[in-house]
Legacy VTK file of the C-alpha trace (Angstrom):
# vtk DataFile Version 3.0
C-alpha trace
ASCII
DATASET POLYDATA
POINTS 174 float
0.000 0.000 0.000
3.074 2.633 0.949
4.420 2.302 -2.238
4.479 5.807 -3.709
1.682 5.782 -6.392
2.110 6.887 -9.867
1.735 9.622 -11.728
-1.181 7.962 -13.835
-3.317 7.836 -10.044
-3.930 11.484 -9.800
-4.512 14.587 -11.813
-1.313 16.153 -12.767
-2.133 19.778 -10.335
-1.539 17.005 -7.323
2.112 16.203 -8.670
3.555 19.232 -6.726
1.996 17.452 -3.638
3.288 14.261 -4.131
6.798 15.312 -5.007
7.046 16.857 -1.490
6.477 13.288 0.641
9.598 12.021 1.246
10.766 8.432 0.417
9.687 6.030 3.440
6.523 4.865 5.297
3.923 7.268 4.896
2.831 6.663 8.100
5.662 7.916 10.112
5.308 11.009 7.147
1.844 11.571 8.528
2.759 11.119 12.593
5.731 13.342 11.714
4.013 16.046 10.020
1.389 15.963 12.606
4.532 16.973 15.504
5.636 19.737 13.799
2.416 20.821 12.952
1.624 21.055 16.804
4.859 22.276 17.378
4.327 25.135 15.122
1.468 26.147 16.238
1.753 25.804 19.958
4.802 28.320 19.513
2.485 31.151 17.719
1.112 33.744 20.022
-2.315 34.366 19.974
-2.152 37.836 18.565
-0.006 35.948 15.587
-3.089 34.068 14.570
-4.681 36.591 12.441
-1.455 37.313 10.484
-1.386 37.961 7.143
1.434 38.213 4.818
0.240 40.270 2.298
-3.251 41.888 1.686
-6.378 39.055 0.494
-3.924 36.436 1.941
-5.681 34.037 4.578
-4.580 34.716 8.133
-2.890 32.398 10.395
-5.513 30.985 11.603
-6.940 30.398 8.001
-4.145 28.576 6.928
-4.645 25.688 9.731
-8.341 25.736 9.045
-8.070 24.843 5.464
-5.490 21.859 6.324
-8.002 20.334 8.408
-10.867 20.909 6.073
-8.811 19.486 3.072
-7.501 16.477 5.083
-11.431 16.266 6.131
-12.279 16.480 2.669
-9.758 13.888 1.022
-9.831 11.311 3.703
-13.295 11.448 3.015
-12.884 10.321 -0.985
-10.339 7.843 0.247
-12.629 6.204 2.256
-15.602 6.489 -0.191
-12.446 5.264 -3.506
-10.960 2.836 -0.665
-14.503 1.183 -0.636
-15.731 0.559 -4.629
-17.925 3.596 -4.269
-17.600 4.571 -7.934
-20.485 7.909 -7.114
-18.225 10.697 -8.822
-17.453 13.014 -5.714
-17.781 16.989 -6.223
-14.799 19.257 -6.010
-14.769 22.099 -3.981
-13.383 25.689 -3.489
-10.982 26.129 -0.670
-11.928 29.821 -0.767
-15.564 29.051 -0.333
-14.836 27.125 2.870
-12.446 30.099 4.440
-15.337 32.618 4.263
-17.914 30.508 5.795
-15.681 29.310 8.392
-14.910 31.895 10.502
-11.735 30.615 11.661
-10.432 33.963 12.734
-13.170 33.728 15.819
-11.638 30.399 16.865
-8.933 30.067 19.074
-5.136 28.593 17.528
-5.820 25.559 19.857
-9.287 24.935 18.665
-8.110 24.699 15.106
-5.056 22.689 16.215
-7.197 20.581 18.403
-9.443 19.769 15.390
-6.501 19.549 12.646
-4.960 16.733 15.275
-8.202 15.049 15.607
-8.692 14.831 11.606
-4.880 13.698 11.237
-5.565 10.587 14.040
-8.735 9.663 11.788
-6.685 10.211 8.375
-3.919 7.773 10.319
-6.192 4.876 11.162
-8.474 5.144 8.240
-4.831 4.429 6.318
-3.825 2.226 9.124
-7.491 -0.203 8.649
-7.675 0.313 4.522
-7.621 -2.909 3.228
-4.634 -3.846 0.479
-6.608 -4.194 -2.228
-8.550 -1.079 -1.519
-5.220 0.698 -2.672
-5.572 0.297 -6.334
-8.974 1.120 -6.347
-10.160 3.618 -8.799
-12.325 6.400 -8.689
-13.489 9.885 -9.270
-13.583 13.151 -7.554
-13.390 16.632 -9.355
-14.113 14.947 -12.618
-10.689 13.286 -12.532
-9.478 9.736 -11.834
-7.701 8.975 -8.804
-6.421 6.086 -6.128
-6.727 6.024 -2.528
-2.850 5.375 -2.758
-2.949 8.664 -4.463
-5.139 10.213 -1.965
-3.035 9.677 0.922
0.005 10.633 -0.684
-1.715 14.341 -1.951
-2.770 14.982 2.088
0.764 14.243 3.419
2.169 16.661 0.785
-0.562 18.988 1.133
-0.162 19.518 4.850
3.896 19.770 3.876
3.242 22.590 1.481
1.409 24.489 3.804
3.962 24.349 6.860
6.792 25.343 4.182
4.579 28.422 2.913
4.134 29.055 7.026
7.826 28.847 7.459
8.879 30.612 4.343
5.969 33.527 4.300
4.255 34.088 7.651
6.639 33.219 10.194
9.679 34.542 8.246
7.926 37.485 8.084
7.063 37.931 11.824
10.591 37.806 12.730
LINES 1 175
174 0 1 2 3 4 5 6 7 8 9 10 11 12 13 14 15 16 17 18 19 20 21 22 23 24 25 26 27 28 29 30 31 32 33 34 35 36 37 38 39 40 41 42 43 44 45 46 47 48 49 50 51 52 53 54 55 56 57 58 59 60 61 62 63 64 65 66 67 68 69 70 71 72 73 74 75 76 77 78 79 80 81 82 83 84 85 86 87 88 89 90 91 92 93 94 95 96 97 98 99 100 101 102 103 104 105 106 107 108 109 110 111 112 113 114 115 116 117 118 119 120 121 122 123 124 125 126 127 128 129 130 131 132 133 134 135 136 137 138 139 140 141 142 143 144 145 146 147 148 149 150 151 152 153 154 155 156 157 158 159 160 161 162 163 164 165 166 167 168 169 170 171 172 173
């Protein structure tokens, strides 16, 4: 199953994503990622939260949010691809989601708290998927793609997003 999947398993805008996971169990990518992403966060104030780098960027706060509700989101279609469903699953618009979330009256540690909570689920949903769930085919967004595939694009997803953290927000609070 933790064999990296191939480029033929997802739509080519996910190859960024899967570029970023690093060679070895995904698993221990996940657990790790999950660390630093409560180590990050612990160490931003509360006042931090509601950074922005730039003007229309999402704050902060914003940024965890849409991790969680895109690891919500794909664990979701790996569960649904994992099991035969072959019901073409909608897309959606991250942007969408921001604005009705609200995320900027929440709390770091709320969003954190529910982030961890999604990554545990993500974990064992991997952790119980059978093997031959993994080559399983499916659609969501009007493209083809494998559970394999699916785990892969949330490890790197969460990745990318801690590297823009490091590279724009906190780099900039300095």
């Amino acid at each position: 199953m933790f064999q990296r999947p191939q480029t033929s398993e997802y739509p080519e805008y996910y190859v960024p994503y899967v570029n970023l996971v690093p060679e070895g169990d995904l698993l221990s990518v996940l657990n790790e990622n999950l660390a630093e992403t409560v180590a990050l966060f612990e160490g931003i104030s509360v006042g931090d939260g509601d950074f922005r780098y730039a003007p229309g960027k999402w704050s902060i706060k914003e940024v965890l949010g849409h991790m969680a509700d895109t690891e919500r989101i794909m664990s979701y279609r790996l569960l649904r691809i994992g099991r035969g469903d072959q019901t073409p699953l909608a897309g959606f618009n991250e942007n969408d989601y921001i604005a009705e979330a609200e995320f900027n009256n929440l709390s770091i540690k709320n969003i954190l708290d529910d982030f961890a909570a999604v990554r545990n689920a993500t974990i064992t949903l991997i952790q119980n998927m059978s093997e031959k769930a993994w080559a399983k085919v499916g659609f969501a967004n009007n493209t083809e793609v494998t559970p394999r595939a699916i785990a892969y694009i949330i490890a790197g997803h969460a990745i990318h997003h801690l590297n823009i953290l490091n590279e724009r927000y906190l780099s900039a609070l300095k």
